[in-house]
Backbone bond lengths (Angstrom), bond angles and torsions (degrees), N, CA, C in turn:
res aa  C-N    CA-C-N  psi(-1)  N-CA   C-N-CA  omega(-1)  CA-C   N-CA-C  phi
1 X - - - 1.453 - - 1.523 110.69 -
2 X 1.464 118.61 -16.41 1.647 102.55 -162.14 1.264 92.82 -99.85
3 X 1.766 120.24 -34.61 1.463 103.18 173.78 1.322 98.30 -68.49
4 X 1.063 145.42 -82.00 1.272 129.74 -168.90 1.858 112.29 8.39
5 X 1.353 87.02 -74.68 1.728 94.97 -166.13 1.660 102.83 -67.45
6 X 1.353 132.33 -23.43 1.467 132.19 -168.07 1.427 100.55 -72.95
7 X 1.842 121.36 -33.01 1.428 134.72 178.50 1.719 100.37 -64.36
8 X 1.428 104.52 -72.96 1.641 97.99 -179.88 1.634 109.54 -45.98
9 X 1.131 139.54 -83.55 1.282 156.71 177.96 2.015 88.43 -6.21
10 X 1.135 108.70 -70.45 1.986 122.41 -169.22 1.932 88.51 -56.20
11 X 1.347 124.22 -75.88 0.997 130.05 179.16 1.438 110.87 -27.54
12 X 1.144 125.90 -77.79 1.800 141.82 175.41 1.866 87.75 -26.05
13 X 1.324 88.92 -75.03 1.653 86.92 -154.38 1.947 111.88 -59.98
14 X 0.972 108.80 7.60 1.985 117.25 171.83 0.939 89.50 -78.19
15 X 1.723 138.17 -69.59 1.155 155.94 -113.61 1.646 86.78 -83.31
16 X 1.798 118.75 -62.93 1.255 129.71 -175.76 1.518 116.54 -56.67
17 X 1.453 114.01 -38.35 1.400 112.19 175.50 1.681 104.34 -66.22
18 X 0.601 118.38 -52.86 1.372 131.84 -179.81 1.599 110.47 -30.84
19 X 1.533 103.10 -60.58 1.289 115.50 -179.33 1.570 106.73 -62.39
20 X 1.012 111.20 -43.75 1.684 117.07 -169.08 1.398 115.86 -71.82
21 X 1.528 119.17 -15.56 1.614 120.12 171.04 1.079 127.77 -46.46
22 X 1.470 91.73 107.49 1.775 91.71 174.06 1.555 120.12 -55.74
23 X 1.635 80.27 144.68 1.922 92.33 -178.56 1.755 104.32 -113.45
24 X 0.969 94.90 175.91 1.584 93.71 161.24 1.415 119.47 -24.80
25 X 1.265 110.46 154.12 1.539 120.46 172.75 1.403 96.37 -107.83
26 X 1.586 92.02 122.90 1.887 99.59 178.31 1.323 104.61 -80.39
27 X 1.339 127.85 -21.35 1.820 96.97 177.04 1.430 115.04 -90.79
28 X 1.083 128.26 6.44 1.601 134.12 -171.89 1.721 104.36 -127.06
29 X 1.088 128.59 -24.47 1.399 137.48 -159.61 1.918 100.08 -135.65
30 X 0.988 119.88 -29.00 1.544 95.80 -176.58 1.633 103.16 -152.98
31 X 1.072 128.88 21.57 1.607 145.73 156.88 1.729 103.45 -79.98
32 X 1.105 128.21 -48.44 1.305 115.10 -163.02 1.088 100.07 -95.22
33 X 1.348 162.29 -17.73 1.552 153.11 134.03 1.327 110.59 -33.07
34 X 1.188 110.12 -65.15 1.738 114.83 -178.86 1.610 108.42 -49.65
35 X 1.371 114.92 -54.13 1.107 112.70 -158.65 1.947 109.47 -67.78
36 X 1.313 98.85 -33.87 1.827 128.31 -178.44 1.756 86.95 -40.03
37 X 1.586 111.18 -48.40 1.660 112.13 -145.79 1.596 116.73 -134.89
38 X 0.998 96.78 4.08 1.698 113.01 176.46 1.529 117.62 -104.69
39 X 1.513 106.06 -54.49 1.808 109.98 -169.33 1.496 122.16 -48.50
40 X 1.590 87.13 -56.60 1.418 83.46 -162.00 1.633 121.00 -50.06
41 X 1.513 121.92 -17.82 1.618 121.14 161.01 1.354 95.42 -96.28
42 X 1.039 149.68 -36.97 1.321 118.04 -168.73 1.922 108.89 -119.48
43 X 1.497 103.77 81.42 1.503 119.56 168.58 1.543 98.61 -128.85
44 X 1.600 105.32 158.91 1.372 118.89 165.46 1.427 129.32 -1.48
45 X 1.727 130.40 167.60 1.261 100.95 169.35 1.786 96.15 -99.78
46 X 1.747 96.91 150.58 1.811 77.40 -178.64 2.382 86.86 -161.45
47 X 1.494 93.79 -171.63 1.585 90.85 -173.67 1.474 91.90 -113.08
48 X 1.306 98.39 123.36 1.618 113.18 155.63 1.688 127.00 -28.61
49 X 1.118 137.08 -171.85 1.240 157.94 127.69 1.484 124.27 -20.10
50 X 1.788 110.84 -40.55 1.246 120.93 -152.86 1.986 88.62 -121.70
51 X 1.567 100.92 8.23 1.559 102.56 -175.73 1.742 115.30 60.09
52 X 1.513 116.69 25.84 1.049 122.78 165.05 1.749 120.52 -76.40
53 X 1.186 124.54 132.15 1.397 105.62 -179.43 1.769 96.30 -75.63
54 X 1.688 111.51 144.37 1.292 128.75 157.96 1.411 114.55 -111.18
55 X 1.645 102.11 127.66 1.413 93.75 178.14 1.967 104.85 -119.69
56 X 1.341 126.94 173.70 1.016 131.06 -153.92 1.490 118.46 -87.72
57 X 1.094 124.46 110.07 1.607 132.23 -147.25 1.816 101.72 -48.59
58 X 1.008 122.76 133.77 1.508 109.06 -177.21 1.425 132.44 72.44
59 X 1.540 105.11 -0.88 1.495 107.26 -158.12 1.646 118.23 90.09
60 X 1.087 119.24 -23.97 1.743 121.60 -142.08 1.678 83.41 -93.72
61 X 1.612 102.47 135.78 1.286 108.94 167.41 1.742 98.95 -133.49
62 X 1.033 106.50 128.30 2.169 116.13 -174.92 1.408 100.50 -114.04
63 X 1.492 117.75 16.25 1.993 99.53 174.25 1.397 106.93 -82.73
64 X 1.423 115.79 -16.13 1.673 108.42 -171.52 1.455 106.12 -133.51
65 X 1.406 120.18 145.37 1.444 125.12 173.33 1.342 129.25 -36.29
66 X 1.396 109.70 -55.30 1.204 112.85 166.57 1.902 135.63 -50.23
67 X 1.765 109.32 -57.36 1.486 100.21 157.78 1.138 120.35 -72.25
68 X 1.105 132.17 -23.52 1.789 114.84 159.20 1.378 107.58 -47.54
69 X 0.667 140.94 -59.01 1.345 140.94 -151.82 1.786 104.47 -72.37
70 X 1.335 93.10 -45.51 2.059 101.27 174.84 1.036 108.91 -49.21
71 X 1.298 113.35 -57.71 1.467 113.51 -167.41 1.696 112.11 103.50
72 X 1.427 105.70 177.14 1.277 99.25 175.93 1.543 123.67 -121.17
73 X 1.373 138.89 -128.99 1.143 137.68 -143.79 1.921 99.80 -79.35
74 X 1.686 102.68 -34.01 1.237 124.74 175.94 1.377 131.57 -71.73
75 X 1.642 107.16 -11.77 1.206 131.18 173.65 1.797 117.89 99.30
76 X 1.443 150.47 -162.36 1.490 121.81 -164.60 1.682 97.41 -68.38
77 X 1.189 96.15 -179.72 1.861 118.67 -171.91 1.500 98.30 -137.70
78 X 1.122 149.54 -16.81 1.286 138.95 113.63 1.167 126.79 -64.82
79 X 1.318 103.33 150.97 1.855 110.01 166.49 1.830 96.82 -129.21
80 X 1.004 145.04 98.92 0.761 136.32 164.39 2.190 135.47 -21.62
81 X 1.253 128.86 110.05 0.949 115.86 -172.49 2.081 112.14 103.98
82 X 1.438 82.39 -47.18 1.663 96.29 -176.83 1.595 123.01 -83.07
83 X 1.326 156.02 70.37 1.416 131.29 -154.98 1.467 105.03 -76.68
84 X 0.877 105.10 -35.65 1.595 126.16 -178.69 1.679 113.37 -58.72
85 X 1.421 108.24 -14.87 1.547 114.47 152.07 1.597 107.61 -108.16
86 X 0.953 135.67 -17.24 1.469 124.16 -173.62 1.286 126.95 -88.32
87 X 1.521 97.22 104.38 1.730 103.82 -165.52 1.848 124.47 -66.50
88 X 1.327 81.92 18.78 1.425 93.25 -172.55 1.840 106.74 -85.51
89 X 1.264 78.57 -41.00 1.870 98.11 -171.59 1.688 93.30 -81.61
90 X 1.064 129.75 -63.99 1.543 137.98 -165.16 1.293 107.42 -27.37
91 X 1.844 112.04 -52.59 1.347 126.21 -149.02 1.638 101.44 -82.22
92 X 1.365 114.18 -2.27 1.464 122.15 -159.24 1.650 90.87 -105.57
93 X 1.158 115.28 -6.06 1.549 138.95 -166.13 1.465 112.85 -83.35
94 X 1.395 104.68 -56.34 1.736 133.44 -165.08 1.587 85.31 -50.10
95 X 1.489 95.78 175.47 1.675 123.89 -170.88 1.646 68.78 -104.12
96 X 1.588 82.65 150.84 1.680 103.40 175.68 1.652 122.70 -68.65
97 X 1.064 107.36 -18.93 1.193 110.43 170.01 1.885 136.28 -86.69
98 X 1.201 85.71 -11.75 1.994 124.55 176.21 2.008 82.93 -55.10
99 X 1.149 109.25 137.56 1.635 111.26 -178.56 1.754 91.28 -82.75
100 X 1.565 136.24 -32.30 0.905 108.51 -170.89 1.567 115.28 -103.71
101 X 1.657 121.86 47.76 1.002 121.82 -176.78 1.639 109.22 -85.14
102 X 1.156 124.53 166.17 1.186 124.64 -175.55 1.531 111.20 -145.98
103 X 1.521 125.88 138.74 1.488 113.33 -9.81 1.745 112.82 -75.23
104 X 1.441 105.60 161.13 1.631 98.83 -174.10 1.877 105.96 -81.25
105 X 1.004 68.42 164.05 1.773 97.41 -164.04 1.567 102.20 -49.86
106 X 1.213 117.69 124.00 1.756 140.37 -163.93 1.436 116.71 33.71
107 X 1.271 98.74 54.09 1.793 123.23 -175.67 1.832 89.24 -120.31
108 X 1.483 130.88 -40.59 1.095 132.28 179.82 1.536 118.67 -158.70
109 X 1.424 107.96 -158.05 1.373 109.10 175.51 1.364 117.70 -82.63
110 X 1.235 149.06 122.51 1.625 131.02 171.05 1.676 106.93 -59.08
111 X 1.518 111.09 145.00 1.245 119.52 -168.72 1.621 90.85 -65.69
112 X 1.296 119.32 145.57 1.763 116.92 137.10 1.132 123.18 -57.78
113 X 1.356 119.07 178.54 2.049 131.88 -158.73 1.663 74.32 -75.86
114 X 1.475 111.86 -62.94 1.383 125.21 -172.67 1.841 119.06 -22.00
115 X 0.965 77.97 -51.33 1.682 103.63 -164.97 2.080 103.89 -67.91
116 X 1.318 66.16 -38.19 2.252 83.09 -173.73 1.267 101.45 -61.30
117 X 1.753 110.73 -48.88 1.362 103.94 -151.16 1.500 99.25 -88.90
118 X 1.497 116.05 -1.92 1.660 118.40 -161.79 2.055 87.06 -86.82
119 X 0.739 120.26 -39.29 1.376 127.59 -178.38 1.552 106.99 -75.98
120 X 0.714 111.41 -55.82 1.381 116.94 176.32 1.708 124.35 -37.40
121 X 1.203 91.61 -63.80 2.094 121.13 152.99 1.905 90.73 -35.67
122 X 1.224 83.66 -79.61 1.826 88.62 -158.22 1.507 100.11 -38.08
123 X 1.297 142.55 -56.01 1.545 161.48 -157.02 1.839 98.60 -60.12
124 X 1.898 104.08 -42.71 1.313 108.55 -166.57 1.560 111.03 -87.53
125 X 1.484 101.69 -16.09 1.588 106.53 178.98 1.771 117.32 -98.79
126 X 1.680 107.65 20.71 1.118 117.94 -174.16 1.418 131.00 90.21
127 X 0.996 101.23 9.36 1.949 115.70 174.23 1.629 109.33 42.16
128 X 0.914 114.56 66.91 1.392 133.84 160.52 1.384 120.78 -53.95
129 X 0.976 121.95 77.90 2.291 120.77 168.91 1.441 85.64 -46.27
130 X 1.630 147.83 -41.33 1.207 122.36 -142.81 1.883 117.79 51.35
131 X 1.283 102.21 -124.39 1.721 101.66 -163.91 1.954 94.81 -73.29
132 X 1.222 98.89 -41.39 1.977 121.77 -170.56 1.464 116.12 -31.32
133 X 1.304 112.20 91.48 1.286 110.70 172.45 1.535 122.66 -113.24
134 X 0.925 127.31 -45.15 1.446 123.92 131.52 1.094 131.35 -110.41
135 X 1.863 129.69 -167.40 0.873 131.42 175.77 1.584 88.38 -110.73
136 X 1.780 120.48 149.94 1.469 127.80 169.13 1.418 91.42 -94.54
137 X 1.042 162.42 -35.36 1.682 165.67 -136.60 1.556 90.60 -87.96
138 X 1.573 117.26 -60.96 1.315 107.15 160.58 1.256 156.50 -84.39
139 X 1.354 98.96 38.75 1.683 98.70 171.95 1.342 125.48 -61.84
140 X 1.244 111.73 140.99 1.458 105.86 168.06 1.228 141.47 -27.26
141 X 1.441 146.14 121.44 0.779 125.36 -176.89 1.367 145.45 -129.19
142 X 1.337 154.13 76.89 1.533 148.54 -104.68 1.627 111.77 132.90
């Protein structure tokens, strides 16, 4: 019985380290890609230049910790731990021609392999904002 429990006890605690691996740092390592190719459709709702109201493609707004994390019309776009559920990463996945690839085609930059797998890491090591709760660069503006 005590090895028994000394096996679970060693086991448990892999499982936890595991979980706790740091991934990327999203405000230094995966904030400025995202932000390069994501915002400009998915920020606040607010009026353009031309005093048009813009509202946030899908619902999805990524300037602040919190609606990132909500998600949008589809429900979250992370899952923490999972990439393989997080439609955030998936859509960055699609063949460019897939209507729901992201970002769409000369709307932004396409991520690099680099870029996929740097997010990806972060997503698998628990998606950590760390300090990052919003961005100030994007505040609303109008």
């Amino acid at each position: 019985m005590r090895i028994q429990t000394t096996l679970i006890a060693i086991a448990g605690f892999g499982v936890a380290s595991a979980a706790n691996a740091e991934g990327p740092d999203f405000e230094k390592e995966i904030w400025p890609f995202v932000k390069n190719s994501c915002v400009q459709c998915h920020q606040p709702e607010h009026k353009d230049e031309r005093g048009r109201t813009r509202r946030p493609k899908g619902d999805l707004v990524i300037t602040n910790k919190a609606d990132f994390l909500k998600g949008g019309e589809d429900g979250p776009v992370i899952v923490a731990g999972k990439p393989e559920e997080s439609s955030f990463l998936s859509r960055t996945k699609l063949d460019m021609s897939h209507d729901d690839h992201m970002p769409p085609e000369g709307k932004a930059d396409e991520w690099t392999a680099e870029q996929k797998a740097a997010f990806e890491a972060w997503i698998k090591a628990g998606a950590d904002f760390g300090k990052w709760e919003r961005d100030p660069e994007s505040d609303v503006k109008g």
